[in-house]
C-alpha positions as a Markdown table, in Angstrom:
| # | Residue | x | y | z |
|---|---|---|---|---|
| 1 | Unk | 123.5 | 73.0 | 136.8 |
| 2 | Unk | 122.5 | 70.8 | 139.9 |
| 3 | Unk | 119.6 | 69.4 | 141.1 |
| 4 | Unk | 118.1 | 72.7 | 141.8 |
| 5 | Unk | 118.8 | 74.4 | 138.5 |
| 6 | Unk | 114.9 | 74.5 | 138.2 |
| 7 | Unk | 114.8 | 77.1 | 140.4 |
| 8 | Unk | 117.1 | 79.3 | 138.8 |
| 9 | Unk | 116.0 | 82.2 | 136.6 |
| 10 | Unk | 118.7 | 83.0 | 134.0 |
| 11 | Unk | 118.5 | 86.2 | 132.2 |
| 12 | Unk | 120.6 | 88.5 | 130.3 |
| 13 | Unk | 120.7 | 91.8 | 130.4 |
| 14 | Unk | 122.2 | 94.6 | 127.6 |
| 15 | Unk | 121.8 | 97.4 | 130.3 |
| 16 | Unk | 122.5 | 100.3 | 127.6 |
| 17 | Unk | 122.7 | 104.1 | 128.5 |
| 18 | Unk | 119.5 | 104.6 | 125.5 |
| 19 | Unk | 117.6 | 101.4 | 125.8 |
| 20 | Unk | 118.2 | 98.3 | 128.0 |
| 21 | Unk | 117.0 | 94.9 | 126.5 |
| 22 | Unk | 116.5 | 91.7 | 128.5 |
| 23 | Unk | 116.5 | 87.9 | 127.2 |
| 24 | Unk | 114.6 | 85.6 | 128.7 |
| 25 | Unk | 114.8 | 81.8 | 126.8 |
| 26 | Unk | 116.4 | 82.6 | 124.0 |
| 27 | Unk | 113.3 | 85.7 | 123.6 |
| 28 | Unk | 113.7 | 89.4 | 123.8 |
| 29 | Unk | 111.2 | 89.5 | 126.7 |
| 30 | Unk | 112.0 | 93.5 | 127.3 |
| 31 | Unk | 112.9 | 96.3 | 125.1 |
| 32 | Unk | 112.2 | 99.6 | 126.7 |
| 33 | Unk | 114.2 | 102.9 | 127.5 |
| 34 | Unk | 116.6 | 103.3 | 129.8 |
| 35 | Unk | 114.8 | 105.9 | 132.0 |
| 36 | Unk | 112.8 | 106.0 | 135.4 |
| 37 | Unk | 110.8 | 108.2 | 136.5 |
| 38 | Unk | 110.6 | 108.6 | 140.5 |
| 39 | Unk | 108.4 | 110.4 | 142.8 |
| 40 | Unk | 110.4 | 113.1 | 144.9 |
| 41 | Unk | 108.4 | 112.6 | 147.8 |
| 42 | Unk | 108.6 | 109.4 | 148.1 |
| 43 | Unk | 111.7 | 108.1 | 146.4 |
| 44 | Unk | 109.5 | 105.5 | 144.9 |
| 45 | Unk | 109.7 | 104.4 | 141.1 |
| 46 | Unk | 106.4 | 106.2 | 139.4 |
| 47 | Unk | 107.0 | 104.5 | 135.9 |
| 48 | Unk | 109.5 | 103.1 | 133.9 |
| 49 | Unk | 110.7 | 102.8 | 129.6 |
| 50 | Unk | 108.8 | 103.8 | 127.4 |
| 51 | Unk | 105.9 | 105.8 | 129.9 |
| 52 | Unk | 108.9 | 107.6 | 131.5 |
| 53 | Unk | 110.1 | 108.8 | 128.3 |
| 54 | Unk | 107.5 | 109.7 | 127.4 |
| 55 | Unk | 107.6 | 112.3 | 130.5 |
| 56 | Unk | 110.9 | 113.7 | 129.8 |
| 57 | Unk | 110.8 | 117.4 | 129.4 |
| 58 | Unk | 106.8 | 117.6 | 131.0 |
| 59 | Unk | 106.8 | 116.8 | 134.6 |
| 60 | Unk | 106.1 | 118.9 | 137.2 |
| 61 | Unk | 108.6 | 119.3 | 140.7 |
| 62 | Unk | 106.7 | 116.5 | 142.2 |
| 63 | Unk | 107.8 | 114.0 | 139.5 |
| 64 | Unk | 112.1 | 113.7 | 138.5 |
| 65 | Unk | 112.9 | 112.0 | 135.1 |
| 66 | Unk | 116.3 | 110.4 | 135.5 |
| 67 | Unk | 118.3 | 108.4 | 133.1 |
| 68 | Unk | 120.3 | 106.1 | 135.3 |
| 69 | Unk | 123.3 | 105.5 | 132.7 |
| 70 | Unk | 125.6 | 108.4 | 131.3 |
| 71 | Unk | 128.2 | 107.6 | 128.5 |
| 72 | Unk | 127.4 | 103.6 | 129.0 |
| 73 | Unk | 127.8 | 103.4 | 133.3 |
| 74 | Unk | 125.8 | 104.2 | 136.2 |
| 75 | Unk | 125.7 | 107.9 | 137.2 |
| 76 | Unk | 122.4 | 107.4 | 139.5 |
| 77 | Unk | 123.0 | 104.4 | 141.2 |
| 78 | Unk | 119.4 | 104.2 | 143.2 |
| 79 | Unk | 117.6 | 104.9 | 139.9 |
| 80 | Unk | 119.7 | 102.2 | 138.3 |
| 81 | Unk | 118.6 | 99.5 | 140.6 |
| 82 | Unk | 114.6 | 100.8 | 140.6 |
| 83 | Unk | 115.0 | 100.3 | 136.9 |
| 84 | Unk | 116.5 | 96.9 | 136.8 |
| 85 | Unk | 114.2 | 95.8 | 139.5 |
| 86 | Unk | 111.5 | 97.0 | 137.4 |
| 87 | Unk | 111.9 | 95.7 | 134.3 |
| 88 | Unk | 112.8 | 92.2 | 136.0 |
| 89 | Unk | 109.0 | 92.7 | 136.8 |
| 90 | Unk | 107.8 | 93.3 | 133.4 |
| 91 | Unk | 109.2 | 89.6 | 132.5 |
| 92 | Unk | 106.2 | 87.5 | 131.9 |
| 93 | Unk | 107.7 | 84.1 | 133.4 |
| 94 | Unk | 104.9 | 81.2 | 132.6 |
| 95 | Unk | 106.1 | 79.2 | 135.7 |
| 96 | Unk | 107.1 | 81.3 | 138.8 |
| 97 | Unk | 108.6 | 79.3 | 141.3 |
| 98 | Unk | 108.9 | 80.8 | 145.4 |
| 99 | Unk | 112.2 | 82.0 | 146.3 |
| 100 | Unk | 113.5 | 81.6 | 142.8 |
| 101 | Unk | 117.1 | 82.7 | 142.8 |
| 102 | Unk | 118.4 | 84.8 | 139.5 |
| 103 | Unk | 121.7 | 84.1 | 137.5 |
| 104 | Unk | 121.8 | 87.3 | 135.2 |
| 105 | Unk | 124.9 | 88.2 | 132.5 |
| 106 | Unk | 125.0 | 91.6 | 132.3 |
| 107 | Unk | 126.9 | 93.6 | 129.1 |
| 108 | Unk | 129.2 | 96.5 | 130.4 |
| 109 | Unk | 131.4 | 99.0 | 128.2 |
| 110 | Unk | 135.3 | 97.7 | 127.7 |
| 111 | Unk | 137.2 | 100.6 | 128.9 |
| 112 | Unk | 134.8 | 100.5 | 132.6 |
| 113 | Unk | 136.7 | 100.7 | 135.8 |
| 114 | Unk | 137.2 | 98.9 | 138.7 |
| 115 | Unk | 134.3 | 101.2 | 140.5 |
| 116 | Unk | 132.3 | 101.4 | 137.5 |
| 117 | Unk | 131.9 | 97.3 | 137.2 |
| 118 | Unk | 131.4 | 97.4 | 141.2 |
| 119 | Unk | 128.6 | 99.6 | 140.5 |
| 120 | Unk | 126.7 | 97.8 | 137.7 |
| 121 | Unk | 127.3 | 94.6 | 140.3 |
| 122 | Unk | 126.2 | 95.7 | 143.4 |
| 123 | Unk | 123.1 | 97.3 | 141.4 |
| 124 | Unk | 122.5 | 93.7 | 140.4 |
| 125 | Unk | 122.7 | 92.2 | 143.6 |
| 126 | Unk | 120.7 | 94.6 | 145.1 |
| 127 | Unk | 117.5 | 93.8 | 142.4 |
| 128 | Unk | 117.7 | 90.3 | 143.7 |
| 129 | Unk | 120.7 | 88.8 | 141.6 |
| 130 | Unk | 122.2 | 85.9 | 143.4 |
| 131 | Unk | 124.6 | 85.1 | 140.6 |
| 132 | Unk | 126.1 | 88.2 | 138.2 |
| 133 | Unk | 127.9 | 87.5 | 135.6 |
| 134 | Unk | 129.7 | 90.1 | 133.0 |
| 135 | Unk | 130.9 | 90.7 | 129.3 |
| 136 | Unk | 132.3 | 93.3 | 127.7 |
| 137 | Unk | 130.0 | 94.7 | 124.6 |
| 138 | Unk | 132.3 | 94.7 | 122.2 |
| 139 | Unk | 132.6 | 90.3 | 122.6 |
| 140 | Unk | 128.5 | 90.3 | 122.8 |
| 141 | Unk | 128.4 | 92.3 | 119.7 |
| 142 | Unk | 130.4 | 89.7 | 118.4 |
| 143 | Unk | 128.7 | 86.7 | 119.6 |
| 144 | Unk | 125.4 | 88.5 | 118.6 |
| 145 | Unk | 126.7 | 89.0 | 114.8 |
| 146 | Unk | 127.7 | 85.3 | 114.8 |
| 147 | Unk | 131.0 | 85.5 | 114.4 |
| 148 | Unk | 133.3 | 82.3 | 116.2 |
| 149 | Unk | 135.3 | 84.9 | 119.1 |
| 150 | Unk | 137.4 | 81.8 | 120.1 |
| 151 | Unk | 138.7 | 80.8 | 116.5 |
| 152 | Unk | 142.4 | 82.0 | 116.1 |
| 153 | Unk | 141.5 | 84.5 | 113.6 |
| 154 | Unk | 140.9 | 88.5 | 114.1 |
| 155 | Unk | 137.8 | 90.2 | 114.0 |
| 156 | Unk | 136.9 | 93.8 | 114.3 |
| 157 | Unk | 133.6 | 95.0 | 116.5 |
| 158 | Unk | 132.8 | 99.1 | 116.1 |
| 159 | Unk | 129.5 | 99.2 | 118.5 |
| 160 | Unk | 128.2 | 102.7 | 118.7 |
| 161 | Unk | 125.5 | 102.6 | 121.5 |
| 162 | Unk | 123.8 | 105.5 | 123.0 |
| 163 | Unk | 126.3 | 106.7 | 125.6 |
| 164 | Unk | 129.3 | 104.8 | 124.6 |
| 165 | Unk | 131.2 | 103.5 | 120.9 |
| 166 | Unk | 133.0 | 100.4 | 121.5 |
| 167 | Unk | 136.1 | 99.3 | 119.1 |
| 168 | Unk | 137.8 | 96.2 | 119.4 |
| 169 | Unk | 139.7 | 93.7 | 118.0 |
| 170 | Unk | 138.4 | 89.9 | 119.0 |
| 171 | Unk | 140.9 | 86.5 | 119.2 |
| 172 | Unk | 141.1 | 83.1 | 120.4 |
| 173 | Unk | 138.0 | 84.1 | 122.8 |
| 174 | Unk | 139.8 | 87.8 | 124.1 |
| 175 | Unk | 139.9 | 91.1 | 123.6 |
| 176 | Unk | 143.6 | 92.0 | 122.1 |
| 177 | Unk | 143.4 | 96.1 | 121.8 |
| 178 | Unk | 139.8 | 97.9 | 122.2 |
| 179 | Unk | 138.9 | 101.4 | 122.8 |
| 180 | Unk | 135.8 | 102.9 | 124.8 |
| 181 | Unk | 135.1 | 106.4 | 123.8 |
| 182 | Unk | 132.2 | 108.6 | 125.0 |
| 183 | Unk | 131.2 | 109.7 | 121.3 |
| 184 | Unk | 127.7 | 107.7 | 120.4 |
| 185 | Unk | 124.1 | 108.0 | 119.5 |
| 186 | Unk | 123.3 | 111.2 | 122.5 |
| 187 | Unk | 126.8 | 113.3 | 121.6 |
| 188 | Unk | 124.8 | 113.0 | 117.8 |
| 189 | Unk | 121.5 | 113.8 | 119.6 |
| 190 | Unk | 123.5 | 116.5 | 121.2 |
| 191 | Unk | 125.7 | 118.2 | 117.8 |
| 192 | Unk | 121.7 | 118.0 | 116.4 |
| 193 | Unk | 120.6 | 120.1 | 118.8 |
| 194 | Unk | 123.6 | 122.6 | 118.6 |
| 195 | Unk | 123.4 | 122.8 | 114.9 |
| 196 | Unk | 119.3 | 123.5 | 115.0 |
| 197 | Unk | 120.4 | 126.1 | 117.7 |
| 198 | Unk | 123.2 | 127.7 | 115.7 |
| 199 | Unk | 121.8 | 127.5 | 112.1 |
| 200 | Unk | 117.8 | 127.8 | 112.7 |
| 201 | Unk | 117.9 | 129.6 | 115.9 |
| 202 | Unk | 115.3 | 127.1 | 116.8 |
| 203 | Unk | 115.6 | 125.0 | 120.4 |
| 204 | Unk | 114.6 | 121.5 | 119.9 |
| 205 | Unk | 114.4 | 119.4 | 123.1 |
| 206 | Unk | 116.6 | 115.8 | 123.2 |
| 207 | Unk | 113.4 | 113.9 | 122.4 |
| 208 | Unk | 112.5 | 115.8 | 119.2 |
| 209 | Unk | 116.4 | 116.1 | 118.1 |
| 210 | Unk | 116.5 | 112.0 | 118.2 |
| 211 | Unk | 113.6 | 112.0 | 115.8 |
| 212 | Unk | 115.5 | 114.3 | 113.6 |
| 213 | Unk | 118.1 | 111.6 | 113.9 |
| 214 | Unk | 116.3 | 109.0 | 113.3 |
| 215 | Unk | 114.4 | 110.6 | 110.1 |
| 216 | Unk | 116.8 | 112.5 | 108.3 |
| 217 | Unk | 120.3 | 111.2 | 110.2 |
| 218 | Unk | 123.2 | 110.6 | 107.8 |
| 219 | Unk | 126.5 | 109.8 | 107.4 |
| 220 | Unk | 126.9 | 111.2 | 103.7 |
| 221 | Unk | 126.2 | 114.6 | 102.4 |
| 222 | Unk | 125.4 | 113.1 | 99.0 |
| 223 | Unk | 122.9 | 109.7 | 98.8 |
| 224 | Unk | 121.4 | 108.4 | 95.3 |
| 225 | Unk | 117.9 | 107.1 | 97.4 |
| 226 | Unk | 117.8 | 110.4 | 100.0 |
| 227 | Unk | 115.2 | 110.8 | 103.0 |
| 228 | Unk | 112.3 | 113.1 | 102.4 |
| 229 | Unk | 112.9 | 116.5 | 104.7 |
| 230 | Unk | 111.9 | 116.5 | 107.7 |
| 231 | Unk | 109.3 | 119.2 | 109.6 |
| 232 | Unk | 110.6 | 120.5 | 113.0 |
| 233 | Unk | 108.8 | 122.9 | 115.4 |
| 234 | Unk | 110.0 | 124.6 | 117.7 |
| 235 | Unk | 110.1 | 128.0 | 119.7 |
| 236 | Unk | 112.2 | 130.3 | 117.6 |
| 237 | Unk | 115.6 | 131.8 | 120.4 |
| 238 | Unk | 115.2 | 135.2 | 119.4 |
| 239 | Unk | 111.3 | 136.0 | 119.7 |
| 240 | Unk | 109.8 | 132.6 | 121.5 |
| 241 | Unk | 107.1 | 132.7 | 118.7 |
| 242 | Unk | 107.0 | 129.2 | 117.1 |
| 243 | Unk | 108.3 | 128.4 | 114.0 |
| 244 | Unk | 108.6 | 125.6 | 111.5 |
| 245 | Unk | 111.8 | 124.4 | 109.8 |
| 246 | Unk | 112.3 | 121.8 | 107.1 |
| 247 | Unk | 115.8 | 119.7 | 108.0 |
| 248 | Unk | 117.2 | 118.1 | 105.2 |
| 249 | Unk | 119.2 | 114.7 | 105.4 |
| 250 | Unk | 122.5 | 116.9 | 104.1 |
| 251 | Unk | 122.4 | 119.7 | 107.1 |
| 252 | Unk | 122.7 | 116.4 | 109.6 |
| 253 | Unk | 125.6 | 114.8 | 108.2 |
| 254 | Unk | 127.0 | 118.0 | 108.6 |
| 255 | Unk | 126.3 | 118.7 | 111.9 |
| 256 | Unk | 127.7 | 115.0 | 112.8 |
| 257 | Unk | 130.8 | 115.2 | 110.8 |
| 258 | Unk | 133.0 | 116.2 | 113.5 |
| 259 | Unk | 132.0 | 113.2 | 116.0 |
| 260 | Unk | 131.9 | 110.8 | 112.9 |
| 261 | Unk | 135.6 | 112.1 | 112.7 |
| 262 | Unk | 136.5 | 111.4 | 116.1 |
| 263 | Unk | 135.3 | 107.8 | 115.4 |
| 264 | Unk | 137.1 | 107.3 | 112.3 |
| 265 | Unk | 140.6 | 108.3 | 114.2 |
| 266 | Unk | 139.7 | 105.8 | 117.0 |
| 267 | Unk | 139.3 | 103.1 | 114.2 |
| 268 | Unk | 142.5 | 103.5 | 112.8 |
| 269 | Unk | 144.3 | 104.1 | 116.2 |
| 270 | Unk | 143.0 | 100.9 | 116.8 |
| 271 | Unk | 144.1 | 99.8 | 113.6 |
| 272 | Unk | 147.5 | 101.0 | 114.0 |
| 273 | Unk | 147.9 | 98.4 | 117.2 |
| 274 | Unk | 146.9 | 95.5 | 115.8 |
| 275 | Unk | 149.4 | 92.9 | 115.4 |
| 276 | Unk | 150.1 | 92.2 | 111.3 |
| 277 | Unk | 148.5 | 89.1 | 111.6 |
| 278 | Unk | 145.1 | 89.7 | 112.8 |
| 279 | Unk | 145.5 | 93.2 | 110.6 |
| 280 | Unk | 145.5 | 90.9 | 107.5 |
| 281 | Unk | 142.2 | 88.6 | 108.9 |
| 282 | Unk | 140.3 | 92.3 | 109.4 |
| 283 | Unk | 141.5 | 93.0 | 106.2 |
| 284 | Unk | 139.8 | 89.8 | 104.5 |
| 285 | Unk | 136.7 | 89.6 | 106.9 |
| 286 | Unk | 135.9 | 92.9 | 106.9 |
| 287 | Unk | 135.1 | 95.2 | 109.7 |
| 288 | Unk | 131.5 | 94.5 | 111.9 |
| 289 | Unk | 129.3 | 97.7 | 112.7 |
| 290 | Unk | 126.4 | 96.8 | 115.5 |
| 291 | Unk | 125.0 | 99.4 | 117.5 |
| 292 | Unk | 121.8 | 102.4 | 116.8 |
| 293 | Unk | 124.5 | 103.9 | 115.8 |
| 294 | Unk | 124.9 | 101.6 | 112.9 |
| 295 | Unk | 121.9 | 102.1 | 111.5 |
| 296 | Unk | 122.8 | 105.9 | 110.8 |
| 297 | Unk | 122.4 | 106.4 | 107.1 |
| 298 | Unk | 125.5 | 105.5 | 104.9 |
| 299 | Unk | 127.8 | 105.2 | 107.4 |
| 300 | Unk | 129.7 | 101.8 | 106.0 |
| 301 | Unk | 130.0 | 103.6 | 102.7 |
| 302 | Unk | 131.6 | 106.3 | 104.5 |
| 303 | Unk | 133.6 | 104.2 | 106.9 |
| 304 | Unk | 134.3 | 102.1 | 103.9 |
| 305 | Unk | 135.5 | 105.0 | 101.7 |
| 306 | Unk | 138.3 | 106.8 | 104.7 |
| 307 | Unk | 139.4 | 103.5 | 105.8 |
| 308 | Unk | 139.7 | 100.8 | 102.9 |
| 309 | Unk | 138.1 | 98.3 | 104.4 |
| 310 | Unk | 135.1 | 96.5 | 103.9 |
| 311 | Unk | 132.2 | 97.2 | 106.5 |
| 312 | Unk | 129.7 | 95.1 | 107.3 |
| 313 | Unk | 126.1 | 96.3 | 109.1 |
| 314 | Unk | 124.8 | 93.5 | 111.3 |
| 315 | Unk | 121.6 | 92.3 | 110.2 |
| 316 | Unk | 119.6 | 93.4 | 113.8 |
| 317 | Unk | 122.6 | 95.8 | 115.1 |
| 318 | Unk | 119.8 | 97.5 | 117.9 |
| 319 | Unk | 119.9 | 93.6 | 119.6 |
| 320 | Unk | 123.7 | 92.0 | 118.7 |
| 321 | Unk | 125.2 | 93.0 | 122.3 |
| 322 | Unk | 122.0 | 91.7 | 123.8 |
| 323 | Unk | 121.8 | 88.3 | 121.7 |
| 324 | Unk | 125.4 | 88.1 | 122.5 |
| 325 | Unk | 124.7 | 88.4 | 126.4 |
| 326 | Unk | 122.2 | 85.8 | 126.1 |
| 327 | Unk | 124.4 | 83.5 | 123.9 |
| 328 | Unk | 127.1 | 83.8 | 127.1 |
| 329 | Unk | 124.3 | 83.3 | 129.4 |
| 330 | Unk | 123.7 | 80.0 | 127.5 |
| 331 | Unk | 127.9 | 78.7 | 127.3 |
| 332 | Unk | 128.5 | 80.3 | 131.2 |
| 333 | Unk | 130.7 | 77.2 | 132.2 |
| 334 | Unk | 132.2 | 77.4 | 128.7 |
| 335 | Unk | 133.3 | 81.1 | 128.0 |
| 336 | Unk | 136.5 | 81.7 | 130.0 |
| 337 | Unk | 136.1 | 85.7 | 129.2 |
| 338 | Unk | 132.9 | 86.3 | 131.8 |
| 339 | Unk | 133.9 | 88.4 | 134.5 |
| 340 | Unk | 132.3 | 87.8 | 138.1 |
């Protein structure tokens, strides 16, 4: 570390497309939506997480809501770097030394390319890194589970995130086949709002159609301990008159059986090029879900049922990729897989 360490900060960052988490110490220090909101006039950042969210869908042409990530990497690069910088801010350091130089480890999709990393770096730099380090999520979901990613045995990460799933298989501290699809937590936000479109004629906006998820969302038509129906309201298509509309747990896993599909056949392609060996230690360990997405009702007993395998929920799936990031931020000289 040197004899300047002291004046390092280290922090790791899970910079997600739905929520971006920091660690700080070993803590969660920052846990807030990944979403800005900046005033047009004057290009400058008017609030941040949570308070911007809260704005989506109500501001007026004076005030733009922008999410800075799309499918896992950044689309709005200057909005990226006003939210970075701004929830470097938020971190409540006890002992702020002048000119203190950050070290940060930042979590980035698998299947990113060259320009994509570039872009999550220089938005790094820019904020005030001196020092950026990155990992791929599916190895931080691992770390974050617990698992031992440098033991010669395989082990199977599914994270479904906001903007992207991650599937990969994990050995002797790499990454031996992985896929990075765009199918996660908003194309579900997105098939619930097409379904309540199509089936209720009501319009529900992204924010109410993720508390529909979050309520009623399943993975199984058929539960034995079922959610209670949820109330939506909305402006009916037809008339514009409002109307209410009672969503049952049963209509969602419906309307997300066709991207829940499109992740089962990424599992097994991913299955399929595994080499027999690790095949056999997925097949004893089990496969490890982390992720929202993971938290979506019944979705291991589905998995579980189409593929034969045992999955496994992590116990605090929302923060694996971000305990992982800060358990690489921790072993930087030791982890040969961080990227610089």
């Amino acid at each position: 570390m040197g004899l300047f360490s002291f004046l390092t900060q280290e922090i790791a960052i899970d910079l997600g497309t739905a929520n971006t988490i920091i660690i700080h110490d070993d803590k969660i220090v920052v846990d807030e939506p990944s979403i800005v909101a900046v005033d047009v006039a004057t290009g400058k950042l008017f609030s941040l997480g949570e308070k911007a969210k809260q704005m989506h869908g109500k501001t007026h042409d004076n005030i733009k809501v922008i999410r800075p990530l799309k499918d896992g990497v950044i689309a709005d690069f200057n909005a990226a770097e006003l939210m970075i910088r701004g929830l470097i801010k938020m971190i409540n350091v006890k002992t702020k030394v002048i000119s203190q130089s950050l070290r940060m480890v930042i979590s980035i999709p698998s299947g990113s390319t060259e320009v994509e990393v570039r872009a999550v770096r220089d938005s790094a730099e820019h904020a005030g890194a001196r020092e950026v380090f990155m990992i791929y999520e599916p190895m931080a979901g691992a770390l974050g589970i617990g698992l031992d990613v440098e033991a010669p045995e395989g082990n199977m990460v599914v994270d479904i995130g906001g903007g992207t799933t991650e599937i990969a298989v994990i050995a002797l501290g790499g990454i031996v086949c992985n896929e990075s699809m765009r199918i996660a937590g908003d194309e579900f936000t997105f098939d619930i709002q097409t379904y309540m479109r199509h089936q209720h004629n009501i319009k529900v906006g992204e924010k109410t159609a993720e508390d529909i998820k979050i309520n009623v969302g399943s993975a199984l038509p058929e539960m034995s301990n079922p959610p209670k129906e949820y109330l939506v309201k909305g402006p009916n298509q037809m008339t514009s008159l409002p109307i209410e509309v009672p969503v049952s747990y049963s209509e969602i896993a419906h309307a997300l059986d066709k991207s829940l599909a499109k992740i089962e056949v990424a599992i097994l392609n991913i299955l399929e090029r595994t080499p027999p060996e690790l095949y056999a230690d997925i097949v004893n360990n089990g496969i490890y879900l982390c992720g929202g997405g993971a938290l979506l009702r019944g979705l291991d007993k589905r998995l579980n049922d189409k593929i034969n395998i045992p999955f496994h929920v992590a116990d605090d799936p929302l923060h694996a990729v971000a305990r992982g990031t800060g358990i690489a931020l921790k072993n930087i000289q030791r982890f040969p897989f961080l990227m610089r």
